[in-house]
Backbone bond lengths (Angstrom), bond angles and torsions (degrees), N, CA, C in turn:
res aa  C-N    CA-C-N  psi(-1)  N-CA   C-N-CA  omega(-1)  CA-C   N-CA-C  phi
1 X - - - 1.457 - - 1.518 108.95 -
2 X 1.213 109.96 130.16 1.743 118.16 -171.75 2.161 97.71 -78.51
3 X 0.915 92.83 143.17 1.802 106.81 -168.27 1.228 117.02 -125.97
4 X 1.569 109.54 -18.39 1.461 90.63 169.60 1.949 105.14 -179.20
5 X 1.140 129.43 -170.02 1.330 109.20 161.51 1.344 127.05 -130.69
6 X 0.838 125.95 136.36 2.262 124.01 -168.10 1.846 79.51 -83.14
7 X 1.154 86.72 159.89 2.481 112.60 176.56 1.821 75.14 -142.10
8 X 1.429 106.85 139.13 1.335 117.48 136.72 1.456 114.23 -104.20
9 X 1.498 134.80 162.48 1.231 148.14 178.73 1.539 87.63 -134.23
10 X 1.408 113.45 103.36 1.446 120.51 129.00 1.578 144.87 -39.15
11 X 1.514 114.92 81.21 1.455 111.13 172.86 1.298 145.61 -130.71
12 X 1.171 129.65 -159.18 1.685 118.04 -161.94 1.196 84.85 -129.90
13 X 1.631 143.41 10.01 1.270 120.75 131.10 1.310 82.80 -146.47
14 X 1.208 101.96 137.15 1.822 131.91 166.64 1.361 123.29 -88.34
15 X 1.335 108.59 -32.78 1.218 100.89 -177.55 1.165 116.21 -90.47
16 X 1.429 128.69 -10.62 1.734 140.12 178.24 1.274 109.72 -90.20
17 X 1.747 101.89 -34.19 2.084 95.73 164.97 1.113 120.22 -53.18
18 X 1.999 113.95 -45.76 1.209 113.91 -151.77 1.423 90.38 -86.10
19 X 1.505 147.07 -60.03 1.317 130.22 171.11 1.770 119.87 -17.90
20 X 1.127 93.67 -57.79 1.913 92.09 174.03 1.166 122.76 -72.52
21 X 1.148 113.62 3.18 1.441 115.93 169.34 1.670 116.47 -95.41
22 X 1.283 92.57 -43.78 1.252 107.39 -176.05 1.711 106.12 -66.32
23 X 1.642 120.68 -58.01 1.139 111.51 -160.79 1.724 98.45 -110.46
24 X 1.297 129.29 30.48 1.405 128.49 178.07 1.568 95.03 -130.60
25 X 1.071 126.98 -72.85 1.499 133.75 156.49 1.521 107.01 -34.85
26 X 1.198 123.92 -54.82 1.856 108.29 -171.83 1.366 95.37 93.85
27 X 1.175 159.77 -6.12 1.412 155.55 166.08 1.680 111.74 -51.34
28 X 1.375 112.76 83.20 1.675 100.86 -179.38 1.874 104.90 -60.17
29 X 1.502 97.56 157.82 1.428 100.45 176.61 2.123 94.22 -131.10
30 X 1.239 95.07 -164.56 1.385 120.46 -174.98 1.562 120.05 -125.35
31 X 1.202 137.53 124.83 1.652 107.93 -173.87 1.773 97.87 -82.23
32 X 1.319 122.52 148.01 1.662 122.36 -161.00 1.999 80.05 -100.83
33 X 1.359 141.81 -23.13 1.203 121.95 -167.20 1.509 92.45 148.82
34 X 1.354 129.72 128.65 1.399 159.14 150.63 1.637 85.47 70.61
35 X 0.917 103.60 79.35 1.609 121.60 177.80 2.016 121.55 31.89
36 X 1.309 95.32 40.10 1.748 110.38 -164.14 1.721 96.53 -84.76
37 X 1.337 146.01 73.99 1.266 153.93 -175.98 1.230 107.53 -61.88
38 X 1.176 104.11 98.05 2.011 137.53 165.88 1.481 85.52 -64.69
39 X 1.630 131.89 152.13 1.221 134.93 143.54 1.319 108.20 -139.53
40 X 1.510 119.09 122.09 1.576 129.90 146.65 1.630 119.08 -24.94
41 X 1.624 97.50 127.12 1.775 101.46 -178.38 1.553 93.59 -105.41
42 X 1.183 107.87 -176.90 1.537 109.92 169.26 1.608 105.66 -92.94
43 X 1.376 108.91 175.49 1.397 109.99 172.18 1.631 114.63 -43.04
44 X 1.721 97.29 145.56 1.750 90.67 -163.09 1.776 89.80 -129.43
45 X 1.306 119.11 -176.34 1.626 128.12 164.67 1.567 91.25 -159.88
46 X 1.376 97.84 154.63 1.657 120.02 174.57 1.720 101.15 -114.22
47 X 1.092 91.11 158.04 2.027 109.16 -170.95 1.799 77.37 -134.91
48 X 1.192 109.38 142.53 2.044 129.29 138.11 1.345 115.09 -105.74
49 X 1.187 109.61 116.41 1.263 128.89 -172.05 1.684 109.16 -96.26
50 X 1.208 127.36 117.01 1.536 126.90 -174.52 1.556 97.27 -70.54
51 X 1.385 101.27 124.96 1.768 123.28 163.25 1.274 128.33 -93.18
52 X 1.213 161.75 129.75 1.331 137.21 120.81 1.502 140.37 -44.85
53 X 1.960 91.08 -14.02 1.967 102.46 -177.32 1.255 94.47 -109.35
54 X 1.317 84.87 -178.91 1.942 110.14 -170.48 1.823 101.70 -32.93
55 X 0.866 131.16 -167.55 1.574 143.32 -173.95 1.977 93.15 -119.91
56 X 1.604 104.53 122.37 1.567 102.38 152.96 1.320 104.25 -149.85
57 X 1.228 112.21 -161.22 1.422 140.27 -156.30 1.627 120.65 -119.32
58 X 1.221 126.25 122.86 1.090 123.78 157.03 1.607 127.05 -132.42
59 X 1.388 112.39 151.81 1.711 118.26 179.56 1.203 103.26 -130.42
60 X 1.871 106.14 138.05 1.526 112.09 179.09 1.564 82.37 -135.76
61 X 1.307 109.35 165.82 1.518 128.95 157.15 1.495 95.84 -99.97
62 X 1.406 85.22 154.89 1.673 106.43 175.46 1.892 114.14 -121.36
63 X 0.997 120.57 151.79 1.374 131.75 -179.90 1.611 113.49 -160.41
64 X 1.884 97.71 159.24 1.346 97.96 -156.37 1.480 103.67 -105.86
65 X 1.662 115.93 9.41 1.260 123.45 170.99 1.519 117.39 -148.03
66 X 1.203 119.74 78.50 1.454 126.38 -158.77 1.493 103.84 -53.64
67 X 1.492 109.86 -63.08 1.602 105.18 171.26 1.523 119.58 -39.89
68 X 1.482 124.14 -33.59 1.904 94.76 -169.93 1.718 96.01 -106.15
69 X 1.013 115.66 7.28 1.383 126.34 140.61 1.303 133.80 -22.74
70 X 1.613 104.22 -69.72 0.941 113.80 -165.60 1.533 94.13 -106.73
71 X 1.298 141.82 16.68 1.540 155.87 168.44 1.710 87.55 -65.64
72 X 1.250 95.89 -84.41 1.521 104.85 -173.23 1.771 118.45 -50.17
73 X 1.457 114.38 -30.31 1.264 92.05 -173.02 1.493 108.10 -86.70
74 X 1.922 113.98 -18.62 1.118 101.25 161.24 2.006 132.82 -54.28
75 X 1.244 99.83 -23.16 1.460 114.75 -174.05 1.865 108.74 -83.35
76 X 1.075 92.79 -18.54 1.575 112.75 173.89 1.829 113.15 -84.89
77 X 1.220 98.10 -20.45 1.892 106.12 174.19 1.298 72.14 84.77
78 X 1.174 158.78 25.53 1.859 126.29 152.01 1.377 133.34 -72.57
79 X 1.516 107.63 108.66 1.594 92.78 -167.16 1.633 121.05 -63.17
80 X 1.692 105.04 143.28 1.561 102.53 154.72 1.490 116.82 -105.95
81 X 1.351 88.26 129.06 1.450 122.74 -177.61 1.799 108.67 -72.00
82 X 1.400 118.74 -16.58 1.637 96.94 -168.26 1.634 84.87 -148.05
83 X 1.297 120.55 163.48 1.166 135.50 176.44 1.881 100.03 -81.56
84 X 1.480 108.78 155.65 1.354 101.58 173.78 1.322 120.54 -87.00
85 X 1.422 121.00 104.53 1.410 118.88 -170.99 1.862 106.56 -86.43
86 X 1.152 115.32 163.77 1.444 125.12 167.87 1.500 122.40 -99.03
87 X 1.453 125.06 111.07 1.107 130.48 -163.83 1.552 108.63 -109.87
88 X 0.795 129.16 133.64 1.988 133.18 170.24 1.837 86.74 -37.55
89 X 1.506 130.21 -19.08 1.266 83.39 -178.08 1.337 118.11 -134.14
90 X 1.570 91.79 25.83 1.743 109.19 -167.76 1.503 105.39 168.75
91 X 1.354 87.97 -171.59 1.850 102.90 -178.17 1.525 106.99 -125.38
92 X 1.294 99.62 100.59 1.811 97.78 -160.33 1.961 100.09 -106.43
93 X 1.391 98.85 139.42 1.488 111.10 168.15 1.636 107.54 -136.73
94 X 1.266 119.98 -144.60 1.861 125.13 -174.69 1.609 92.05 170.77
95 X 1.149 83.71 145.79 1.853 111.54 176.48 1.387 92.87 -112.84
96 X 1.269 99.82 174.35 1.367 130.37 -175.61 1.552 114.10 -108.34
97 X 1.051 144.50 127.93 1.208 144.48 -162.21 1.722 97.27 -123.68
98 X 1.629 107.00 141.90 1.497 110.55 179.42 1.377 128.76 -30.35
99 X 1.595 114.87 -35.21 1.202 108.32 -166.31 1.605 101.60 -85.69
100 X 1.159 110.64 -24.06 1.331 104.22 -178.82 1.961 109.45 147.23
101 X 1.417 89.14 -25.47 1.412 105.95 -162.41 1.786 98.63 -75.74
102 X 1.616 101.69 134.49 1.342 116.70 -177.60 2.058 117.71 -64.84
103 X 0.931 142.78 122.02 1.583 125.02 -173.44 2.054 91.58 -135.84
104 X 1.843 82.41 112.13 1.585 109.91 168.85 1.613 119.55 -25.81
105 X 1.292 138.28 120.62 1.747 102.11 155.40 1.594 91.69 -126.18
106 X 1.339 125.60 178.92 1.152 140.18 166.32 1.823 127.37 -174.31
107 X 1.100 85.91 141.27 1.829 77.28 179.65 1.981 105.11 -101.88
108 X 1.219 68.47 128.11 1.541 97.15 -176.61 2.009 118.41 -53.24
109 X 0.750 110.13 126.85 1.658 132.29 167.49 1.485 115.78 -85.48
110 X 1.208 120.01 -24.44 1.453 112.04 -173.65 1.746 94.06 -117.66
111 X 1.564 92.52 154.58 1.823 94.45 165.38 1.390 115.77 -53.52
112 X 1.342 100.04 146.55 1.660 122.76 175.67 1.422 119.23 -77.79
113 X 1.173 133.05 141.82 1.394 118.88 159.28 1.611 115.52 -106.68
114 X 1.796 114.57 11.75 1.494 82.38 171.19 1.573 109.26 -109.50
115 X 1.646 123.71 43.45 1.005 114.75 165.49 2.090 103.11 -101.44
116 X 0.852 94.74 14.68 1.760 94.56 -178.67 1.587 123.56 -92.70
């Protein structure tokens, strides 16, 4: 029986992502062995999106109030990286993560499936 799902985040510093994740995000983690910091996401759902190009990957966080969201991460010094645009299926922006690397968030417009 499938239990749950691992995300890797690829970065050029790991250990400053996973700190900001852990203590900027609030995501407690676990150390998995010689200090390798696993961190808990909140409830998640996957979408397949039909392509015509190669096959990839994407990760966004989700939230149920994008504006005070980004209250706090402004108050946190976290940069935002994108203006909040309006999408048919949400209100999508991205932070900036230590290493540099951009990470999606948006509050959702359509029903959820991981409250089911």
């Amino acid at each position: 029986m499938i239990s749950g799902a691992h995300v890797i985040l690829y970065s050029q510093d790991a250990e400053a992502d996973r700190v900001f994740i852990r203590d900027v995000l609030g995501f407690p983690g676990v150390d998995a062995g010689g200090g390798w910091l696993v961190l808990r996401l909140p409830p998640a759902e996957v979408a397949v999106h039909p392509s015509d190009e190669p096959p990839r990957h994407e990760f966004y966080l989700m939230c149920d109030d994008l504006d005070a969201q980004l209250r706090e991460f402004r108050s946190q010094g976290v940069e935002i990286t994108r203006q909040v645009s309006e999408q048919r299926w949400g209100r999508l922006t991205a932070i900036r993560l230590p290493s540099g690397a951009e990470l999606p968030l948006y509050e959702p417009l359509h029903p959820t499936a991981h409250g089911l």
